[in-house]
N, C-alpha and C positions, 0 to 999 in steps of 0.2 A: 196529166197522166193519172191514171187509175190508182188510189192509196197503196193496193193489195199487190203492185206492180213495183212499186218507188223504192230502188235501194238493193231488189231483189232478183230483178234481169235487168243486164246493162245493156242499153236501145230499146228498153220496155218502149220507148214513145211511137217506134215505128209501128207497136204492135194495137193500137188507141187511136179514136178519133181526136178533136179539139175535145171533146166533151169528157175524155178517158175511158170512152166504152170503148170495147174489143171492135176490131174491124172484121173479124169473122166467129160466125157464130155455128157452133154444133159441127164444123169441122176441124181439122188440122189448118191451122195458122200459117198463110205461106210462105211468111217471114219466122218463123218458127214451129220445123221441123217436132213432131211432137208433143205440141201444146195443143191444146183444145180448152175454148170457151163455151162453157153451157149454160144457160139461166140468163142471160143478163138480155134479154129482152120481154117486153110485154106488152104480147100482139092481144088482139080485140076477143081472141080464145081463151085466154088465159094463160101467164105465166109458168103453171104448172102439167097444163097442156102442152105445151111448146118446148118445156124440158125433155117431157119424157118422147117426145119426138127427133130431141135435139141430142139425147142419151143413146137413143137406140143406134143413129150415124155415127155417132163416134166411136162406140162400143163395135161395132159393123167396120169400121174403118182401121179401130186397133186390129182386131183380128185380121183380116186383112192384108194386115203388115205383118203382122204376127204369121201367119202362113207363108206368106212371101218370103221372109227372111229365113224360117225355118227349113223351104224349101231352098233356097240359096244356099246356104249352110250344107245342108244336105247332098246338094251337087257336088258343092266343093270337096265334103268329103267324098262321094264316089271319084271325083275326077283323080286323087290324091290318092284315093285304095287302087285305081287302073294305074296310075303311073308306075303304085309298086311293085305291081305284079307283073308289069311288061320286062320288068328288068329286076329280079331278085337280088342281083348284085349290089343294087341301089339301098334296097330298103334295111334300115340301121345304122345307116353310113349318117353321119351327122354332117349338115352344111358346113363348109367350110376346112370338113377335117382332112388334113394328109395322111395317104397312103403310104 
């Protein structure tokens, strides 16, 4: 397993080959949601070539998500402002409370 890995996510191994290098590179990890490994290859272009290639997908990928969610969020709230308003009687009423 990878030093920088050991101790600090528990099932880091599923995330590493034998060798402890990442098994996925410049994206989201499909065993972890969130994570992204960048740098740790070094192709015949150069390492720092391959970063800033390997930066821009995941930077592209966070956002992304970041819009997805925002926009999720966002329904949720419209769906929650239409409920209120279908039925006035509703909105203030706290879940759960008796009348």
């Amino acid at each position: 397993m990878h030093a920088a890995l050991e101790g600090f996510l528990e099932g880091a191994e599923r995330l590493v080959d034998g060798k402890g290098h990442p098994t996925a590179f410049g994206e989201e990890h499909p065993d972890a949601p969130g994570l992204y490994f960048v740098g740790y290859r070094n192709p015949p272009t150069g390492a720092i070539h391959d970063i800033a290639k390997e930066a821009v997908r995941v930077a592209k990928s966070i956002a992304d998500a970041a819009t997805t969610s925002s926009s999720a969020s966002t329904s949720a709230t419209s769906s929650n402002a239409t409920k209120s308003a279908a039925d006035p009687a509703d909105s203030g009423k706290k879940k759960g409370a008796r009348t």
